[in-house]
C-alpha positions in Angstrom: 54.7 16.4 38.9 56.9 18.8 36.6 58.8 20.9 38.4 59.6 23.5 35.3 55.4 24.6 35.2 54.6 27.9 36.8 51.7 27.4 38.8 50.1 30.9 37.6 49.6 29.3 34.9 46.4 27.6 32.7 48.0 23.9 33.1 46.3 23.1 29.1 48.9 25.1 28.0 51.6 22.8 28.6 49.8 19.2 27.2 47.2 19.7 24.3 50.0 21.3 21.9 52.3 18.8 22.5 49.4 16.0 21.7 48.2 18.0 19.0 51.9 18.2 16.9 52.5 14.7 17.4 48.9 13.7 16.4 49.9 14.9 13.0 52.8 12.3 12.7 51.1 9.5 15.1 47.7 9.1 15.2 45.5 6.3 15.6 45.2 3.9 13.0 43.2 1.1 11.9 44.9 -1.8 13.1 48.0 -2.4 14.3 50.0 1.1 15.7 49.8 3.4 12.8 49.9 0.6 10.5 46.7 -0.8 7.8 48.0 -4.0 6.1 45.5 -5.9 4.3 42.6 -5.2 6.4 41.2 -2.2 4.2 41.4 -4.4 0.9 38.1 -5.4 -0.5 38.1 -9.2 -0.1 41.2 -9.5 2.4 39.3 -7.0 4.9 36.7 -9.3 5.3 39.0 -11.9 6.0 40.8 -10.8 8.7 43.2 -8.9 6.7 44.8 -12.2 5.4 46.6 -13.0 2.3 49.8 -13.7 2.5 49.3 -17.7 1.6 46.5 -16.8 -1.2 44.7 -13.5 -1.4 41.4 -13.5 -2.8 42.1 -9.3 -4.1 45.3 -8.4 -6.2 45.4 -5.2 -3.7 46.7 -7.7 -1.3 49.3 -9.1 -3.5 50.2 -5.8 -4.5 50.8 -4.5 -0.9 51.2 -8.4 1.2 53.2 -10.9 -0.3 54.4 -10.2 -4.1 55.2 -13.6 -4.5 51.7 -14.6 -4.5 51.4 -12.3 -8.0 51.8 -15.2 -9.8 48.6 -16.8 -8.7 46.8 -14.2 -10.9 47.2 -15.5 -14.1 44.9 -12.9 -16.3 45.1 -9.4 -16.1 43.6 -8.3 -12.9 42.9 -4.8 -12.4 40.7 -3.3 -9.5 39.0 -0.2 -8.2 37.6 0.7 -4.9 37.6 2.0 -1.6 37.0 2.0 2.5 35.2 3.6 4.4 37.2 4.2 8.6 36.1 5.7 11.3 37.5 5.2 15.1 36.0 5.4 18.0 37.5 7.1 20.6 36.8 8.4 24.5 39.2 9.7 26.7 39.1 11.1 30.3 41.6 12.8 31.7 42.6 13.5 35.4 46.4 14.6 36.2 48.9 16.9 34.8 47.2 19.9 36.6 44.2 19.5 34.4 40.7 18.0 34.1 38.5 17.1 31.5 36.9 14.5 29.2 35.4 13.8 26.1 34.9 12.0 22.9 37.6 12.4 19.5 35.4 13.3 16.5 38.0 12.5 14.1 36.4 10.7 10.7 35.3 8.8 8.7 38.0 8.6 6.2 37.8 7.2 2.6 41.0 5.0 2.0 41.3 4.4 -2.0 42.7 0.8 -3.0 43.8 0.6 -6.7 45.9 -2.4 -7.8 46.6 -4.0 -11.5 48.6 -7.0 -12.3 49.6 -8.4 -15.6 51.4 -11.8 -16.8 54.3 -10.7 -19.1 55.3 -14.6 -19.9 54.2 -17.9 -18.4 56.8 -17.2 -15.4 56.9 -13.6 -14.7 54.2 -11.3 -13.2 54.5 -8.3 -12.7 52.1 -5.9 -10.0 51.1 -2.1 -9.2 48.7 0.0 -7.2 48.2 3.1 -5.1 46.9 2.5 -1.3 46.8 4.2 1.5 49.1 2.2 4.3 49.2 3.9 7.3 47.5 6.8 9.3 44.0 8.9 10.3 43.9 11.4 13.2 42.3 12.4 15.9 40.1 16.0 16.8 39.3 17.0 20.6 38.1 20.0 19.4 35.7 21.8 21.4 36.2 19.8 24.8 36.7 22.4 27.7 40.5 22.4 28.4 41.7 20.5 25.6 42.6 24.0 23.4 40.9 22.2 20.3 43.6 20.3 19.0 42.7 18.8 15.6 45.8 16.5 13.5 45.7 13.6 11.2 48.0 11.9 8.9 48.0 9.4 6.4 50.6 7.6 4.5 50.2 6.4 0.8 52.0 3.9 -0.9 52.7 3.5 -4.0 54.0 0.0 -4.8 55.3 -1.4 -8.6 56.7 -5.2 -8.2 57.4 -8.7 -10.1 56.8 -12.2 -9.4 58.6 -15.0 -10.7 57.4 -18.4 -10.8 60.0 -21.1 -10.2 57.8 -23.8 -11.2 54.2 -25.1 -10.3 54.8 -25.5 -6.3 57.1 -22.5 -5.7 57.6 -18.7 -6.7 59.9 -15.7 -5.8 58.4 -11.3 -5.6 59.6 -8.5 -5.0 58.1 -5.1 -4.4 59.3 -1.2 -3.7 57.7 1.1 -2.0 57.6 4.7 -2.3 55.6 5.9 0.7 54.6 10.0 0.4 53.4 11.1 4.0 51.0 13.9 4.5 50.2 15.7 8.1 49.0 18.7 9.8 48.6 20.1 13.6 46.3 22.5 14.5 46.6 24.7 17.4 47.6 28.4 16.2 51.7 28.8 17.8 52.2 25.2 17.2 51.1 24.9 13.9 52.8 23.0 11.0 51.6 21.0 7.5 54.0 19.5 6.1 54.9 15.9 3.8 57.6 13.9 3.0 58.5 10.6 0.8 60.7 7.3 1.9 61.2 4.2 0.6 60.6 0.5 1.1 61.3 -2.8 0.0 59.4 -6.4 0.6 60.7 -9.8 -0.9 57.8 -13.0 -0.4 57.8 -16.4 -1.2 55.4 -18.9 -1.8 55.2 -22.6 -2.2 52.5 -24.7 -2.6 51.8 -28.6 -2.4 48.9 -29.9 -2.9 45.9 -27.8 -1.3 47.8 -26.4 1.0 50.1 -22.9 0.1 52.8 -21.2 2.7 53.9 -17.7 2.0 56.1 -15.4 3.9 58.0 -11.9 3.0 60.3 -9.8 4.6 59.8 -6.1 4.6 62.2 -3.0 5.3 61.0 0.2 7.3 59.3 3.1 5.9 61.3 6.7 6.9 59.7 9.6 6.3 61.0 12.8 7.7 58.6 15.5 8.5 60.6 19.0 7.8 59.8 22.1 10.2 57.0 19.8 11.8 56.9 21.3 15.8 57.9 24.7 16.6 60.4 24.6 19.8 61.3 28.5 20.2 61.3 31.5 17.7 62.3 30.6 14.4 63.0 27.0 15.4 61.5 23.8 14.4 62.3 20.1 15.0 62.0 17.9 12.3 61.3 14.3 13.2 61.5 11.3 11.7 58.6 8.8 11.9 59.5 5.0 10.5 57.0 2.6 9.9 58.4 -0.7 11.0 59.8 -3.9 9.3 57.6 -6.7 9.1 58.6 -10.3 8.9 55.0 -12.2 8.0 54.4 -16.0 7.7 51.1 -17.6 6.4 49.3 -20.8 5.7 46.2 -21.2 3.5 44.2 -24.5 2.6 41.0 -25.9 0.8 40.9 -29.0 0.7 37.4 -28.9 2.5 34.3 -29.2 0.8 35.3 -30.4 -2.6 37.5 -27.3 -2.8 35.4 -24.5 -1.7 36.3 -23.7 1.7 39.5 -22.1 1.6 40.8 -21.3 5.4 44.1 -19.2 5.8 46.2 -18.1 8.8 48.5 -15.4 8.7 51.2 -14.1 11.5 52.4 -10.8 11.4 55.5 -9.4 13.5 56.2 -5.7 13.3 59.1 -4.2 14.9 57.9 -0.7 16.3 60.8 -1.4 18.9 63.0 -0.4 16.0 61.0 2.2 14.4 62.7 5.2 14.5 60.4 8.1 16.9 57.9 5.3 17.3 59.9 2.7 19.5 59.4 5.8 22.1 56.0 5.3 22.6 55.1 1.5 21.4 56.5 -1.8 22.2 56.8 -4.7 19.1 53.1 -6.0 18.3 52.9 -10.0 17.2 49.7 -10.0 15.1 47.5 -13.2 14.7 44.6 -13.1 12.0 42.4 -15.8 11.3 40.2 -15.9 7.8 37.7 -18.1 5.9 36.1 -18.1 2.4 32.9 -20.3 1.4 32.1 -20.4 -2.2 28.7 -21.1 -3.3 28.0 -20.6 -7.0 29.0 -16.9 -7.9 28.6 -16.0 -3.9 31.5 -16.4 -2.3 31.2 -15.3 1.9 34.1 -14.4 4.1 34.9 -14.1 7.5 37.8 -13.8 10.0 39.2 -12.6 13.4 42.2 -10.6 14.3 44.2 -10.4 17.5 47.7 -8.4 18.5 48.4 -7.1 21.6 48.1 -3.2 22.3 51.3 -1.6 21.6 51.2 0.9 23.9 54.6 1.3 25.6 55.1 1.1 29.4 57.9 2.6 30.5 58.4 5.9 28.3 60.8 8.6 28.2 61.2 11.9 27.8 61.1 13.1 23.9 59.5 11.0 21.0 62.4 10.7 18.6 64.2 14.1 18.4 61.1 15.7 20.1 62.1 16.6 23.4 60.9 20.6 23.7 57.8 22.4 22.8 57.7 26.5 22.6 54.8 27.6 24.7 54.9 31.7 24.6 52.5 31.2 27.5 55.2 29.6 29.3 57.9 31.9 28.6 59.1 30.1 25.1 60.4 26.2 25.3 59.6 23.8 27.5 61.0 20.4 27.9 59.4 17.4 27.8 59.2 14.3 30.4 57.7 10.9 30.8 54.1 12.3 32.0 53.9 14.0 28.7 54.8 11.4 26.7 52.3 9.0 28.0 49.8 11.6 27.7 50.3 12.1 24.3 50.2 7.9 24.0 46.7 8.0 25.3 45.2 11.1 22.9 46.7 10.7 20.2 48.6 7.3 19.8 45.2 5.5 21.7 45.0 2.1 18.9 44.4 0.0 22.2 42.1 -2.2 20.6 43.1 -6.1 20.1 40.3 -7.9 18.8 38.8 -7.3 15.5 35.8 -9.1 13.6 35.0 -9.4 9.9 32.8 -10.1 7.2 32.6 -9.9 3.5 30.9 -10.8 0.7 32.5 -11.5 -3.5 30.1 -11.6 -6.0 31.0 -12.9 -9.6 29.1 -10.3 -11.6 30.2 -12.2 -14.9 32.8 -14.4 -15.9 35.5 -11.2 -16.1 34.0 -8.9 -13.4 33.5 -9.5 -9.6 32.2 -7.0 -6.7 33.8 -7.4 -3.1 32.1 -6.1 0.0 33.6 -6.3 3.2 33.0 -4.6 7.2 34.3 -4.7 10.4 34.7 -3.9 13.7 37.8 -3.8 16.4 36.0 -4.1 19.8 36.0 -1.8 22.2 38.7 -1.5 24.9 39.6 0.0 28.0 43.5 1.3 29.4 44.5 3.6 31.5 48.2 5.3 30.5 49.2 7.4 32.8 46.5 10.0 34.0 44.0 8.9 31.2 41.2 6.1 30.6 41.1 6.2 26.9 38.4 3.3 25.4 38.6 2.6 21.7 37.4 0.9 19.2 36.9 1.6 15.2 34.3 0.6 12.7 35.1 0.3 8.7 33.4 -1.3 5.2 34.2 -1.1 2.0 34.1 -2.5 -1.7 35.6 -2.8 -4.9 35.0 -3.7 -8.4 37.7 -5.9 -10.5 38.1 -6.8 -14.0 39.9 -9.7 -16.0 41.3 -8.6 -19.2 
């Protein structure tokens, strides 16, 4: 298998800190690779994580399309949260080593805070504070796994404008600053660290008579992750992980039932073959996401599916972006990487395998200025084998929000 291991040695040694440091920078997410979207927005997530046409949340015209600001003609501000917890199993059977067991990792609360305000009859501008990427995973306690415990999570913090052209079409743009937070934890590999990077998205939308199309461009996220893995005494690599551009089209309508059905579609491509450190262990993911909203009265109920392909990459290499050594004092200081370790740290801790996801959710107009959102759901269970490991995942999340006109 690797020629460089010593047989004398406990085989653990070599595997579980290298899952465990990059856990910290890529560990499963939500949705789709490391990346959240809409689908942890109050209404949106009970959609199907659509918006991009016409989000029912201004979290999701915050941090979707910015054009679509300008269909939020009061003051909008809102409040509220997510509950996420994965599921994750893994059994293990190669690399010199044996052992299975579940990831205990979560749940995690994910705030969403977003305001927009109209500044003339043509210009809106938006802001908020989300988290957009991240979790973690913990096999702590599992019988050759050496307990390794990481997570991560990415905030964003977005401030944008919307210009309205005229009645059919309008013009946003967003930034991005993203501030990155992770942690390993296995005691000679250990490392918390954070950084900040930058991001830009331009939408559109254009609208003609109950049907809307919107679309927006985004640019990669970089953060770089100083003294993150320790490769020999005093030494450290210090990767870069980069969330990847987005180019996202969708189509909304409701011109069913006198208006109150609206129905969106929304398609999202992400470029993780790009993605700096990424593209080593995921392929590009197109993702598909259905939703539907039925007003009745002050109730308004939501649904929606979501499909994209697992990104797990099949033919790997031999570092994840400038990661190609670990230092192991039990094996005699730094030791090199090579395609079985990478897919083994693919299937503990970059194991988002799941492609189908179900929704529901539930607005409530509380008054004529104030409106609760609900929303759950859940990405079904599935099965892979990468390399010597059957990982089966899934995740479960709900949340809900209060917004206010002003």
């Amino acid at each position: 298998m690797t020629k460089f291991i010593n047989k004398t040695h406990t085989k653990p040694l070599l595997v579980s800190p290298l899952a465990v440091f990059l856990s910290c920078s890529i560990a499963s997410a939500a949705n789709f690779g490391t990346d959240l979207n809409l689908t942890m927005m109050p209404a949106a997530g009970g959609m199907g994580g659509v918006g991009i046409a016409s989000p029912q949340d201004v979290g999701a015209a915050v941090f979707g399309n910015p054009a679509t600001l300008t269909s939020f003609q009061d003051g909008q501000f809102m409040l509220g949260g997510t509950f996420y917890k994965p599921v994750v199993k893994a059994k293990h059977n190669g690399l010199g080593l044996s052992w299975s067991g579940d990831s205990e990792a979560g749940p995690y609360l994910l705030p969403n805070v977003a305001v927009s305000q109209e500044l003339t009859e043509t210009l809106t501008m938006g802001a908020g504070i989300s988290a957009i990427s991240g979790v973690g995973s913990d096999f702590r306690g599992i019988d050759n796994s050496l307990d390794p415990v990481a997570e991560i999570i990415v905030f964003g913090a977005n401030a944008g404008l919307a210009y309205k052209v005229n009645q059919q079409f309008s013009l946003g743009a967003m930034a991005t600053i993203g501030f990155g937070l992770g942690q390993a934890g296995l005691v000679e590999n250990t490392a918390s660290t954070s950084g900040f990077g930058l991001r830009g998205t331009l939408g559109m939308t254009y609208s003609h008579n109950q049907t809307t199309l919107g679309a927006y461009l985004r640019t990669p996220l970089a953060i770089k992750y100083d003294k993150l893995v320790k490769y020999a005494e005093g030494a450290y690599h210090s990767p870069t992980f980069e969330q990847p551009g987005e180019i996202a089209i969708g189509i909304s309508n409701n011109s069913l039932m006198s208006g109150n059905l609206l129905l969106e579609l929304d398609v999202i491509y992400k470029d993780w073959n790009s993605a700096e450190s990424y593209r080593d262990i995921y392929d590009s993911q197109t993702v598909i996401a259905l939703g539907a909203q039925l007003k009745t009265g002050d109730i308004k109920w939501r649904a929606g599916f979501i499909h994209a392909d697992s990104p797990i990459k099949k033919n790997v290499g031999s570092n994840v972006g400038d990661i190609d050594s670990l230092y192991i004092a039990a094996l005699g200081g730094t030791t090199a990487m090579n395609p079985s370790l990478t897919q083994y740290v693919q299937a503990v801790n970059t194991e988002v395998i799941w492609e189908d996801q179900v929704t529901f959710g539930l607005g409530w107009d509380i008054s004529r200025n104030t409106t609760m959102d609900f929303h759950a759901s859940v990405a079904l269970k599935r099965d892979e084998q990468i390399g010597g490991t059957k990982v089966n995942a899934g995740a479960w999340q709900t949340g809900a929000s209060l917004s206010w006109k002003f």
